[in-house]
C-alpha positions in Angstrom: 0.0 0.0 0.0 3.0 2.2 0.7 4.0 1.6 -2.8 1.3 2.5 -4.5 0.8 5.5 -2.8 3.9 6.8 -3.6 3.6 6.4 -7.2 -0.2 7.3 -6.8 1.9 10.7 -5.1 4.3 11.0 -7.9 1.4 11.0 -10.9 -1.3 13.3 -8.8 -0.8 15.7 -11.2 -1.4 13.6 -14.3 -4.3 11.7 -12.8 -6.0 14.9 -11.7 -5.6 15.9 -15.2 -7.0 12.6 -16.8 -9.8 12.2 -14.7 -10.9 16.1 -15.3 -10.1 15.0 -19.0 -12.6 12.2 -18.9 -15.2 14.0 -16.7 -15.7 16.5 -19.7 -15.5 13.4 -22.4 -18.2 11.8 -20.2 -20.6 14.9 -20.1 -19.8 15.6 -24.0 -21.0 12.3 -25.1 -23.8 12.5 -22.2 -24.8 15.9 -23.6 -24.6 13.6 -27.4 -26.7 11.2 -26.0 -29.6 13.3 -25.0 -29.7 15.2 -28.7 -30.3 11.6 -29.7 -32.9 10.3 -27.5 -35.0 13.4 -27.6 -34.5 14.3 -31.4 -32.8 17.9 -30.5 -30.8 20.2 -32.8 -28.2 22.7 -31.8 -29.7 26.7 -31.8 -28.0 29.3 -33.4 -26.7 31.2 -30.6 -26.8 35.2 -29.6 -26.5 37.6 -26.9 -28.7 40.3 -28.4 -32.2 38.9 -26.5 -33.1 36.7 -29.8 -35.3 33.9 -29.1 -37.0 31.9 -31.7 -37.9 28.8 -30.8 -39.7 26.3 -34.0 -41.4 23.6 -32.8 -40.0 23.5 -29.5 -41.0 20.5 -27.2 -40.7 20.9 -23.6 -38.4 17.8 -22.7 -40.3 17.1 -19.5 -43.6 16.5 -21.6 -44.3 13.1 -22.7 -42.8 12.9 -26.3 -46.3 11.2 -27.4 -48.5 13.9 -25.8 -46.5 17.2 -26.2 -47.5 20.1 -28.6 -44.7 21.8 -30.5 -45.2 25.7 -29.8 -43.4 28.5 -31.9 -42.5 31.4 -30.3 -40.8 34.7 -31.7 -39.1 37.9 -29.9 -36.9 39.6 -32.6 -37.5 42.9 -33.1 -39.4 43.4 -29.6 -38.1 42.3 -26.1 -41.0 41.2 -24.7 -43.8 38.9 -25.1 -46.9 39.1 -23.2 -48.7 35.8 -23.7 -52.6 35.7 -23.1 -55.3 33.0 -23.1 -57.5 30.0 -21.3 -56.3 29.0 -17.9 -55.3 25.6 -18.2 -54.2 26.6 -21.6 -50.3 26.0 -21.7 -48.9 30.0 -20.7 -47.0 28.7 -17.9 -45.5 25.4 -20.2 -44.4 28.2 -22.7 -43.2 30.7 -20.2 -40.9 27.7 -18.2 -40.0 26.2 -21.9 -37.9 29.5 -22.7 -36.5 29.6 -19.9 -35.3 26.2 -19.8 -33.9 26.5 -23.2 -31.8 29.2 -22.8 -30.3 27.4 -19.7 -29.8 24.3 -22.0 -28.1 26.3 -24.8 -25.8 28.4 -22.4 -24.7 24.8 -21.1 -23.8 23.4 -24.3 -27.0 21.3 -24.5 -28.8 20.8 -27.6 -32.7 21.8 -27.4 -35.6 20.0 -28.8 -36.7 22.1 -31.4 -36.8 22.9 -35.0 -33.5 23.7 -37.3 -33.3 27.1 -37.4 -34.1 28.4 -33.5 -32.3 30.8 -31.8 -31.3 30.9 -28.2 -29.6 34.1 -26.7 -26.9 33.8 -23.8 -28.0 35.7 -20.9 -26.0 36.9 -18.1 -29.0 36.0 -15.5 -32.4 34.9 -15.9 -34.5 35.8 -13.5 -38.0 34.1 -12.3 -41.5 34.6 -10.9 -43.5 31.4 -11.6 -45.7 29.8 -8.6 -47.2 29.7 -5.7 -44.8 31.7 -3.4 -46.6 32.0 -0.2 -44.7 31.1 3.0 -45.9 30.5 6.0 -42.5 30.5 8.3 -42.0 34.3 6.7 -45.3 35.3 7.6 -45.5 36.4 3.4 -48.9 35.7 1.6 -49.1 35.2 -1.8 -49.1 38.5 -3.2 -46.3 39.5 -0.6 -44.0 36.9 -1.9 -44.8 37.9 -5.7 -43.9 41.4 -4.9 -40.8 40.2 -2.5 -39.3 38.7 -5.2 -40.5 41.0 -7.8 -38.8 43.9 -6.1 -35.5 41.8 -6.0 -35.9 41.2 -10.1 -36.6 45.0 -11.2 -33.6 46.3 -8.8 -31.1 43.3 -10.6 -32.2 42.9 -14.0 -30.4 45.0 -16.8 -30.1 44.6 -20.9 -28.4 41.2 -20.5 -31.3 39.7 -18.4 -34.1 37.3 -19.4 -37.2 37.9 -17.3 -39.9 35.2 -16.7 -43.1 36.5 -14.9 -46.1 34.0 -14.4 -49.6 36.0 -13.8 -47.6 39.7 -12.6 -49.5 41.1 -10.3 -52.1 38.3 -9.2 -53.3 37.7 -5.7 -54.5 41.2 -5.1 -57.4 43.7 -6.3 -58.0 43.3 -10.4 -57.4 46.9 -11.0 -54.5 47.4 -8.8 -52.9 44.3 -10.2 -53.4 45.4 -13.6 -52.2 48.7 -12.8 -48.8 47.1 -11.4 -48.7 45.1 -14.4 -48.4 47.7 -16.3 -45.9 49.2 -14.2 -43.8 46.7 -14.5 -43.9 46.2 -18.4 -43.0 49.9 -18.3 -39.9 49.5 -16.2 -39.0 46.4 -18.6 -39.1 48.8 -21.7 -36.9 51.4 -19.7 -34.1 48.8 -19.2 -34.5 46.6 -22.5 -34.4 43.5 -20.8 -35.9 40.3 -22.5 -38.8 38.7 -20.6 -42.0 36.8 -21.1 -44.8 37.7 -19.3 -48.3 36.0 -18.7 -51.5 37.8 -17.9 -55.4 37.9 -17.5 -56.0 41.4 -16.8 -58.1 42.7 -19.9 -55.9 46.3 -19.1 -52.6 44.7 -20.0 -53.7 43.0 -22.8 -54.7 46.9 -23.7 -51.4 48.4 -23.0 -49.2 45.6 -25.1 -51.6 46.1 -28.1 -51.3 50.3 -27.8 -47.0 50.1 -27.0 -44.0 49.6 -29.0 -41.7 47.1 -28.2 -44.3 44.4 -26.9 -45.1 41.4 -28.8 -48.3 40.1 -28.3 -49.5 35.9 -28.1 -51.6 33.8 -26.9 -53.0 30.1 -26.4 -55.2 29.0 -28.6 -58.1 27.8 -27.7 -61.0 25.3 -29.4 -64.2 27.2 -28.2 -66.1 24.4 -30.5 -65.2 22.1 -27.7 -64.1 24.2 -24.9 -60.9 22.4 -24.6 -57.6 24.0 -24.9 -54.8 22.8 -28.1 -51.7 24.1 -26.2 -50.8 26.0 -29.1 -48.9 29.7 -29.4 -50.5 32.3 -32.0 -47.9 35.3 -32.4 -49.6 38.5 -32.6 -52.4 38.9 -31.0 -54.3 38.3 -27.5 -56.8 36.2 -26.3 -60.0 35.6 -24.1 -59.6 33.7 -20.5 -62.5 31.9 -20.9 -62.8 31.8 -16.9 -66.5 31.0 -17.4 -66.4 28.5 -19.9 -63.8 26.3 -18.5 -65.5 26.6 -14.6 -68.9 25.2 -16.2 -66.7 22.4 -17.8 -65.0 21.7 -15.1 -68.6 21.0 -12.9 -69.3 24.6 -11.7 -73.2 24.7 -11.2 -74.9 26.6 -14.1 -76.6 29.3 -12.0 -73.7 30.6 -10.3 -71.5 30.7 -13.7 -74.8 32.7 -15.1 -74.7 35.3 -12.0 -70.9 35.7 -12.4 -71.8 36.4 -16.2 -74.2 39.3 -15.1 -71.9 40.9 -12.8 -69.0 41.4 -15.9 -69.0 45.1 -17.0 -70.3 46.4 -20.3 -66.4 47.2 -21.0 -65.2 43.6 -19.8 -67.9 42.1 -22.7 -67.3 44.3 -25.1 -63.9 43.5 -25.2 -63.7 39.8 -24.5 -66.5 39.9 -27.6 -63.7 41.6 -29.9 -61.2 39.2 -29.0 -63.3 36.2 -28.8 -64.4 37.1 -32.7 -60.7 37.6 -33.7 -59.9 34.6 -32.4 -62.4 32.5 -34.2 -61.5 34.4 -37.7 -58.0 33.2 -36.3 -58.5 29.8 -35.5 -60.5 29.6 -39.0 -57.7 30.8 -40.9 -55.3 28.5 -39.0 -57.5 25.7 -39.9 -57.4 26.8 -43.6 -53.9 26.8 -43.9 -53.1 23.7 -42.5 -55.7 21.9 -45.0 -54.1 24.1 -47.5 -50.3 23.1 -46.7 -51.5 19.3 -46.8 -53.0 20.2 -49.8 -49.7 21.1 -51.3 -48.2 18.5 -49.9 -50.5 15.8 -51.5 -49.6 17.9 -54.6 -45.8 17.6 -54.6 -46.3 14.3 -53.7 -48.7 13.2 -56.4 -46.6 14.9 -58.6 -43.3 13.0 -57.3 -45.1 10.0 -57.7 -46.0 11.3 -61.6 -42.4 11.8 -62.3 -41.4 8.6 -60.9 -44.3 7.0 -62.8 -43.3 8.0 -66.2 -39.5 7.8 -65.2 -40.3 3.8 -65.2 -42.6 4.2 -68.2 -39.8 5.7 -70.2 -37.4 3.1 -68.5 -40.0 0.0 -69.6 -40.4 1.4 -73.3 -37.2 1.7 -74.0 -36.6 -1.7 -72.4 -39.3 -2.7 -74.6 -37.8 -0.9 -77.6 -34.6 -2.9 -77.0 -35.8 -6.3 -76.8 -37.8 -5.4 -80.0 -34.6 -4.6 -81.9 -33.0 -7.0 -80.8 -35.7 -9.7 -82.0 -36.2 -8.2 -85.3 -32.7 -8.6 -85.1 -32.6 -12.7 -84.5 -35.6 -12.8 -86.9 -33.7 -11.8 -89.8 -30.4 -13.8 -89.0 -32.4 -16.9 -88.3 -33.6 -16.6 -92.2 -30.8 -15.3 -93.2 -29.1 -18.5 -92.2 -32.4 -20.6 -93.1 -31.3 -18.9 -96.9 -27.8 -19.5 -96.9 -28.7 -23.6 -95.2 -30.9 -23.9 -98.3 -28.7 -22.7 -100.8 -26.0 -25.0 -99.7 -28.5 -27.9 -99.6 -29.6 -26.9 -103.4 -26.0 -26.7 -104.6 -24.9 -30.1 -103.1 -28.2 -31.3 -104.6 -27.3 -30.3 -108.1 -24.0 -30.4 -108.6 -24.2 -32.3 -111.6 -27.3 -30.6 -113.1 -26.7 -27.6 -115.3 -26.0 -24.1 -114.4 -29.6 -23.0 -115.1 -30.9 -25.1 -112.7 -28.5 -23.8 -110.3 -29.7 -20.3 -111.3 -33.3 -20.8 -110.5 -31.9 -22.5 -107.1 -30.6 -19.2 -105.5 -33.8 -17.4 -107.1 -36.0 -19.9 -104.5 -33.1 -18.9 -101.8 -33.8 -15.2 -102.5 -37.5 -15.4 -101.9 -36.7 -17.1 -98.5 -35.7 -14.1 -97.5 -37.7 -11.9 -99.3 -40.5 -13.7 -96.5 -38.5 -12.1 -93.9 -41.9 -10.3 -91.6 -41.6 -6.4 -91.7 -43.2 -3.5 -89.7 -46.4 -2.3 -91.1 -47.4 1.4 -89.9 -51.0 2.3 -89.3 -53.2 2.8 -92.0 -55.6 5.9 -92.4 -58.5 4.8 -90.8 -62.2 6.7 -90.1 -62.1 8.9 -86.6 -65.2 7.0 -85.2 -66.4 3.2 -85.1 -68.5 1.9 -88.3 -72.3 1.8 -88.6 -73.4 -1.8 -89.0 -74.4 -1.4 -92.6 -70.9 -0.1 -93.2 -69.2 -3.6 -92.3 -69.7 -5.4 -95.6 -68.4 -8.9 -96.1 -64.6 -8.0 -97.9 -64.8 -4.3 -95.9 -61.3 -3.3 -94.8 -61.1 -2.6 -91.2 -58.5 -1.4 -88.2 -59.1 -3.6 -85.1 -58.2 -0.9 -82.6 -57.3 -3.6 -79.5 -55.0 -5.6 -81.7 -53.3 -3.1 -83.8 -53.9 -5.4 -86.5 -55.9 -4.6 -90.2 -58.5 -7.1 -90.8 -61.3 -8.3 -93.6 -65.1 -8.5 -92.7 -65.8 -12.2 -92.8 -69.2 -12.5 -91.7 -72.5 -10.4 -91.2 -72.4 -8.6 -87.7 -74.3 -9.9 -85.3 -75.2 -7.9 -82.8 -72.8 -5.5 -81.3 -70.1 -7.9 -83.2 -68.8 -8.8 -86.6 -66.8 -11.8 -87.5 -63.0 -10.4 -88.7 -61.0 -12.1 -90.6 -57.0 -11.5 -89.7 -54.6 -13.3 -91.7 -55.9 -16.8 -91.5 -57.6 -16.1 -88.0 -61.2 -15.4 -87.7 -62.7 -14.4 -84.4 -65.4 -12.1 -83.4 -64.6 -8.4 -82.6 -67.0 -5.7 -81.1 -67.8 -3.1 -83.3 -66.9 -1.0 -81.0 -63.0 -1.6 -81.7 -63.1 -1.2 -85.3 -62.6 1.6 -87.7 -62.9 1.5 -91.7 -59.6 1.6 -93.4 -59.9 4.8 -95.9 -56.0 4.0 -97.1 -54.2 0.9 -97.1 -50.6 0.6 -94.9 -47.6 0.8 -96.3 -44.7 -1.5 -95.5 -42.3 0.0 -93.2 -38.4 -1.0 -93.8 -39.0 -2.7 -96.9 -36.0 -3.3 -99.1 -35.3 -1.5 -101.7 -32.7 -1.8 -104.6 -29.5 0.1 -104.2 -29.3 0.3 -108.1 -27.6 3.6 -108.9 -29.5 5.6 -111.4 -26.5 6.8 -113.3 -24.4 4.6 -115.2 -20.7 3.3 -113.9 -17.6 1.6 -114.9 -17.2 -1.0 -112.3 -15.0 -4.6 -112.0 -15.2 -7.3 -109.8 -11.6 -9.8 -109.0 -13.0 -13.2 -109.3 -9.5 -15.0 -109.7 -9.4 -18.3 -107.8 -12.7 -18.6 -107.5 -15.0 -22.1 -108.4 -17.4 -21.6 -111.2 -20.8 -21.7 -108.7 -18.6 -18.7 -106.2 -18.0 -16.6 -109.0 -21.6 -16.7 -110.5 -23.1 -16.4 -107.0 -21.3 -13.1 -106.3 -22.1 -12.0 -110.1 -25.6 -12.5 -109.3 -25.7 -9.8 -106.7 -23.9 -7.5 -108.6 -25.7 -7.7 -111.4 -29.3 -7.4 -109.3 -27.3 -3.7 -107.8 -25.4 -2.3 -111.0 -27.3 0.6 -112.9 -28.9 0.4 -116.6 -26.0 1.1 -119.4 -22.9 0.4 -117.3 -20.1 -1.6 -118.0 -19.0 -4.6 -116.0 -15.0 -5.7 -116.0 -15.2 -9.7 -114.7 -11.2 -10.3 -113.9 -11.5 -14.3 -113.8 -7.6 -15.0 -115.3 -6.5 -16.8 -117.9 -5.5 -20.4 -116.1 -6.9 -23.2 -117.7 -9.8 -21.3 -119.2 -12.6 -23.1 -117.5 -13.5 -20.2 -114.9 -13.8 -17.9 -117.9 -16.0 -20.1 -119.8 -18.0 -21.0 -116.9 -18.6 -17.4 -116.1 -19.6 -16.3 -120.0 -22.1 -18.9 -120.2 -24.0 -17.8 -116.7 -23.6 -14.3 -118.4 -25.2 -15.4 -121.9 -28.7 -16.3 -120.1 -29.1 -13.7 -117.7 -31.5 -11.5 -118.6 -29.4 -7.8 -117.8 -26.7 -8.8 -120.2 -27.0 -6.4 -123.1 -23.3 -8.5 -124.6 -20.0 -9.5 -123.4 -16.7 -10.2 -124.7 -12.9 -11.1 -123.6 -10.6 -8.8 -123.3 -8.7 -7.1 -126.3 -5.4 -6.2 -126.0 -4.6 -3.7 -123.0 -8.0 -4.5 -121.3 -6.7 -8.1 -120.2 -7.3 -10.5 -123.4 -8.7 -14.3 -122.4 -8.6 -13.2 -118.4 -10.9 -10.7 -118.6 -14.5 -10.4 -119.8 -16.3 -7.0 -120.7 -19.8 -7.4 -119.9 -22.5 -4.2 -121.3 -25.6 -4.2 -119.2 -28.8 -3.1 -120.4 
C-alpha cells in the first residue's frame, strides 16, 4: 500500500488531469446522447435577447402527448402571452427559460433547425405559488418580495420570466402594477416573457412599441384548450367557460356572467371574434399546406411513374430490336442452309438449274416479316351497314388490319385476320380509308446513273463466282459496264462465267478482253 501511494503521489498531477479529462468526455458524449434520445438540434446562438424557438417540445412532456409551440421575440423584447387558464402560458413561459439554460450549457434543445437561443448573463424568475408560511408572506407578498429583488437586478443582458404579474390582489391594482412593470421592462430593454389575464394589459401591449403580443389557442367548438402559441395577437380567459366544464353549477356561472361590466364584454366579444377568424384561418392553412403536400407528392409520384414508363419502353424498344434482329439472321441462315443444300443437290445438273436454285433462296428471304405502320382509318367506329363482307377494317385492340368475314351480329362482326377469324365488337373497329404501307422494306440500291465497275474473281470455283455476279448484277445501274477479272488459267472459270452471263436477262453483250484491257482473263460485260 505504501508503494502504490507513492507512485499514486508521484502522478497526482497527471491523474488529476486525466480524470478532469474524462469527466468533460463523459458529459460531452452524455450531452450527445440526449440530442439523440429526444431528437434535439443545436440553436443558433446570440446575446442580443433573440429567441425563436420552432417547434420547440418541452423535454419534460411526454414525447407522445406534447405540442410543439413557436415562439418569436426579434425585433421586440418582450412577449406578453394571453389565453384559457389551463391553456399552456406557464409550459411556454418555463420552456424559454429552460432552453436558454440548456443552450448556455452546451446542451442541444428540442426544437426545429433554425431556433435561436440568446446567452444571458442572469435569468430571472416569478413562476408559482410563493406564499410562506414561516415568513409570515402571503401570496401576493411573496410575488412582490421577489419581484422587487428582479426589477432592482435585472439590466439589458437579463431574461425575465413573470407568471400572472401582479395576481393575488385587487384586479385593478394588479393590472395597474402590471403595467408598471412592463413599463420599467421597456426602460431597461431586458428580454422577458410575461403571462396575464387582466383585460388592461392585454390593452397596454396592443397600444406600446416594443411588446409582442400571443396567446394560447383555444377550441371554443369544444371548450378544450390545443396548447398552441398564436404570435400577434391576444386572447379571451375563458374563466367562465372552463368553470362550467370543469362542474361549476350553471346558476352561479350565469350570475358571475351578469356581474362582468359592459367594457369587460365588449372586449372579451372583440377578442373572442378575432380569435375564431383566427382559429378559422389557421384551420385553412393547414388543410391548404396538406393540400400542397398531396400535390408535390402526387406529382413526385408522376415523375417517378413516367420515369419507369420511359425506363420500360425503352426496355421494350430494346428487346424489339434485338428480336427483329434474330428474326432476320435466323432466315438469313435458313437462306444460306438452303442454298448450300440446293448446290450439293445439283452439282451435276446444269448451271440453269443452279440459277433458279438461288432465285427460291432469294424469296426465302424476301418472306423475312416487316413493320407495317398504321393505316388511315375513319375517326369514329363503323355503322353496322358499313361492315360489308370483304370491308377493310383497323381492329383498334390488336393493332392489326383485318377483312369482314361474316355479317355482324349484334354489337359484333366476324374479322378475318390473316388466316384467323374471331369475333370483334364493333366498337373496336374503324374503316380503313387507305391501305398501310410496309415500313423497312428493301429497296434496290441500283444507282440511277451509269458506272464503270470490276469485280476480282480469280481463284474462284465456277458456282462462287456466278453467285457473287448475281448480286452485282441485281445492284449495278442500266448502261454500265461490268469488268469480270476471272484470269486466264486453264480457261474453265472464264468459260464458266460467259455462259452464266449469256442467259441472264441484264446482259446487253460481253466479250474477252482485247489487247490492254486483259485479253482471255478478262471479260467485258454491257448491261442493259
Amino acid at each position: 500500500m505504501a508503494e502504490l501511494s507513492k507512485l499514486v503521489v508521484q502522478n497526482a498531477t497527471e491523474l488529476s488531469v486525466c480524470q478532469q479529462v474524462l469527466i468533460e468526455c463523459g458529459i460531452i458524449f452524455a450531452k450527445a446522447e440526449y440530442a439523440k434520445q429526444t431528437n434535439s438540434y443545436r440553436p443558433e446562438i446570440n446575446d442580443d435577447g433573440i429567441i425563436v424557438l420552432k417547434s420547440a417540445r418541452h423535454p419534460l412532456i411526454d414525447p407522445s402527448t406534447v405540442v410543439p409551440i413557436d415562439i418569436s421575440l426579434d425585433s421586440e423584447r418582450v412577449l406578453l402571452i394571453s389565453g384559457p387558464n389551463t391553456g399552456g402560458k406557464t409550459v411556454a413561459l418555463k420552456t424559454v427559460g429552460l432552453f436558454s439554460m440548456m443552450a448556455a450549457s452546451g446542451i442541444f434543445v428540442p426544437a426545429g433547425e433554425g431556433s435561436k437561443v440568446s446567452i444571458f448573463d442572469k435569468i430571472y424568475c416569478d413562476i408559482g405559488d410563493s406564499q410562506s408560511i414561516s415568513q409570515s408572506l402571503s401570496t401576493f407578498s411573496a410575488h412582490v418580495t421577489n419581484l422587487s429583488r428582479i426589477m432592482s437586478e435585472m439590466n439589458d443582458k437579463s431574461l425575465v420570466l413573470l407568471d400572472e404579474v401582479g395576481d393575488g390582489t385587487d384586479p385593478d391594482e394588479g393590472a395597474a402594477l402590471a403595467i408598471a412593470v412592463l413599463k420599467k421592462l421597456l426602460r431597461t430593454r431586458s428580454t422577458a416573457v410575461i403571462t396575464t389575464h387582466f383585460n388592461s394589459v392585454k390593452e397596454f401591449a396592443l397600444g406600446s412599441n416594443g411588446i409582442a403580443n400571443a396567446c394560447m389557442q383555444f377550441d371554443n367548438v369544444n371548450f378544450s384548450p390545443t396548447y398552441k402559441v398564436l404570435s400577434g395577437a391576444s386572447g379571451s380567459s375563458y374563466a367562465l367557460e372552463i368553470a362550467e366544464r370543469l362542474g361549476l353549477e350553471k346558476e352561479i356561472v350565469n350570475d358571475a356572467r351578469a356581474a362582468l361590466s359592459a367594457e369587460k364584454v365588449a372586449f372579451d366579444k372583440i377578442l373572442r371574434e378575432a380569435e375564431n377568424l383566427r382559429n378559422q384561418a389557421e384551420k385553412e392553412k393547414a388543410e391548404s399546406n396538406a393540400l400542397r403536400i398531396q400535390a408535390r407528392a402526387d406529382a413526385e409520384k408522376s415523375q417517378a411513374l413516367k420515369l419507369e414508363y420511359e425506363r420500360k419502353l425503352a426496355e421494350v424498344n430494346e428487346k424489339s430490336r434485338t428480336m427483329i434482329k434474330q428474326l432476320a439472321d435466323e432466315y438469313s441462315d435458313r437462306a444460306e442452309a438452303v442454298i448450300e443444300e440446293i448446290k450439293d443437290c445439283l452439282k451435276a445438273a446444269d448451271e440453269a438449274a443452279l440459277f433458279r436454285a438461288r432465285k427460291a433462296a432469294k424469296h426465302i428471304r424476301d418472306d423475312v416479316p416487316f413493320e407495317q405502320v398504321k393505316p388511315k382509318v375513319s375517326e369514329r367506329p363503323p355503322e353496322v351497314g358499313e361492315l360489308t363482307v370483304g370491308k377493310s377494317v383497323f381492329v383498334t385492340g390488336l393493332n392489326k388490319e383485318g377483312i369482314v368475314a361474316g355479317q355482324p351480329r349484334g354489337n359484333k362482326v366476324t374479322i378475318a385476320i390473316g388466316s384467323l377469324k374471331t369475333e370483334i365488337p364493333i366498337s373496336s373497329l374503324l374503316i380503313v380509308e387507305q391501305k398501310a404501307e410496309t415500313k423497312n422494306k428493301p429497296v434496290s440500291n441500283r444507282h440511277s446513273e451509269p458506272e464503270n465497275k470490276e469485280v476480282m474473281l480469280l481463284g474462284k470455283t465456277v458456282d462462287e463466282a456466278t453467285s457473287e455476279l448475281d448480286l452485282i448484277l441485281s445492284d449495278i445501274a442500266p448502261q454500265s459496264t461490268l469488268r469480270i477479272v476471272h484470269g486466264k488459267g486453264t480457261g474453265a472459270l472464264g468459260k464458266g462465267i460467259q455462259a452464266y452471263l449469256k442467259r441472264h436477262k441484264r446482259i446487253k453483250s460481253f466479250r474477252y478482253g482485247r489487247y490492254g484491257e486483259g485479253d482471255t482473263g478478262v471479260t467485258i460485260a454491257e448491261i442493259k
